[in-house]
C-alpha positions as CSV (number, residue, x, y, z in Angstrom):
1,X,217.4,76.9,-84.5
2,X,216.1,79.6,-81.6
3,X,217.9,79.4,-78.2
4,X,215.3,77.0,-76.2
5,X,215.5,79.2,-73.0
6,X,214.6,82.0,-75.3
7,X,211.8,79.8,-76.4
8,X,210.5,79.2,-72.7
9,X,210.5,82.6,-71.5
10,X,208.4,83.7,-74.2
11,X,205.9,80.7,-73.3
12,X,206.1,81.2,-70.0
13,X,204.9,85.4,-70.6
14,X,202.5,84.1,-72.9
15,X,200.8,82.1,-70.0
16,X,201.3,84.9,-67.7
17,X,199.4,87.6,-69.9
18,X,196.5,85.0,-70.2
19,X,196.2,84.3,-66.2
20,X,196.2,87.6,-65.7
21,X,193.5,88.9,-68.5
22,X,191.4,85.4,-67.4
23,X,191.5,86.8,-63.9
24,X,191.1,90.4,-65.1
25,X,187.8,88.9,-66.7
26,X,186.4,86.5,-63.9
27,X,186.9,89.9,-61.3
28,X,184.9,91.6,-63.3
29,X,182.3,90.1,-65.0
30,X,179.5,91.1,-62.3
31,X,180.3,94.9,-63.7
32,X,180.3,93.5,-67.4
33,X,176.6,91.7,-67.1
34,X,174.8,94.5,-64.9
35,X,171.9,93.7,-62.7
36,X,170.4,90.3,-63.1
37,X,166.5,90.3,-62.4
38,X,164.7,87.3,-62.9
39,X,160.7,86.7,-61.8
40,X,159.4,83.2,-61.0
41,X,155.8,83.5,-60.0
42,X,153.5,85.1,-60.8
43,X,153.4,84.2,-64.5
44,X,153.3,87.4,-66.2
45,X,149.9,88.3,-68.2
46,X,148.3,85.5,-65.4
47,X,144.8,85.7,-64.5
48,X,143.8,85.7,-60.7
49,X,140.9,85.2,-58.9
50,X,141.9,86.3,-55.0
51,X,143.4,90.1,-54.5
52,X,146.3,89.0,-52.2
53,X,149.4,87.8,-54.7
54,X,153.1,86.9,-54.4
55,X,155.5,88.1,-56.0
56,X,159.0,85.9,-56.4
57,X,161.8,86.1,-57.8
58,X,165.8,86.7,-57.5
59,X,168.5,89.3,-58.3
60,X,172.0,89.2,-58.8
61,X,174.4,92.1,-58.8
62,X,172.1,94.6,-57.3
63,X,172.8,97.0,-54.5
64,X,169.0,98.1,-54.7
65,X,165.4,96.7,-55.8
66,X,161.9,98.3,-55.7
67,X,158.4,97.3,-56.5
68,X,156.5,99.7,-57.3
69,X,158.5,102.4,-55.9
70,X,158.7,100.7,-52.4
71,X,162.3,98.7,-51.6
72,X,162.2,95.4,-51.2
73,X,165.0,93.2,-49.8
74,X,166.3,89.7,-51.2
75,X,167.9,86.9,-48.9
76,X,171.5,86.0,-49.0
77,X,170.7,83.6,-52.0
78,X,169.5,86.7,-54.2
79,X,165.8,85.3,-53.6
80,X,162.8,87.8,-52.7
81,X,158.8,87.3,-51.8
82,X,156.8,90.1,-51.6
83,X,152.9,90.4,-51.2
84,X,150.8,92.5,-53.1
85,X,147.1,93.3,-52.8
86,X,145.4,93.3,-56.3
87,X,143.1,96.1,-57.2
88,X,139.4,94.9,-60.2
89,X,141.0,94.2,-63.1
90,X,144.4,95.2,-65.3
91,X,147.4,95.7,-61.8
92,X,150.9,96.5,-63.9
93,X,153.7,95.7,-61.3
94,X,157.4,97.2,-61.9
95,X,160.2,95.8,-60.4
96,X,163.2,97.5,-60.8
97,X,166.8,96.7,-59.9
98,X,170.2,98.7,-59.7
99,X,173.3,98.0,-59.1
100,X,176.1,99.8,-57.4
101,X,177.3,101.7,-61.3
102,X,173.8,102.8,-61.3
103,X,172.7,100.5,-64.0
104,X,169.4,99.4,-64.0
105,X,167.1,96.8,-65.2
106,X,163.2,96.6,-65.2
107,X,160.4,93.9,-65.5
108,X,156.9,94.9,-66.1
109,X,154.2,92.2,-64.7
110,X,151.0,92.4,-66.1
111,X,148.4,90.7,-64.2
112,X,144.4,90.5,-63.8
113,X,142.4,90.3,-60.6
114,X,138.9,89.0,-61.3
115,X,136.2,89.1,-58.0
């Protein structure tokens, strides 16, 4: 039979290495996803029948977002609103996010103004 204090120090470093690689994980697991970029209105591929529109939506882990090449800003929440004027027909919207790696993530948002 093993020496029981030799058997509790090892299950006491056992539970030591996996607080600290649990930790390890939960510190960095906003590098691990990236930037999180989600819309909410308008529905993408939506039909529309006035030129003024809103977009919505919220980011996570982002030190920078754009729509169409012009920065936007979010609340403390992650939530953004941003109007647009719609041009006749097919408008393509880009939103793009980055976060502080430079990692980026992009939604396209097809919509259609009808007069």
């Amino acid at each position: 039979m093993q020496n029981p204090m030799k058997l509790i120090k090892i299950i006491l470093f056992s539970l030591v290495i996996v607080s600290v690689l649990s930790y390890s994980y939960y510190q960095t697991r906003g590098y691990l996803k990236g930037p999180i970029l989600e819309l909410t209105e308008p529905a993408d591929n939506s039909t529309h029948y006035q030129s003024k529109v809103t977009i919505k939506g919220y980011a996570k882990n982002i030190s920078y977002i754009n729509m169409n090449g012009k920065q936007i800003f979010t609340d403390q929440s992650g939530k953004f609103s941003e109007e647009t004027l719609l041009a006749e027909g097919l408008n393509i919207i880009s939103i793009v996010t980055k976060d502080k790696y430079e990692r980026e993530n992009e939604k396209i948002l097809r919509l259609v103004y009808l007069k």
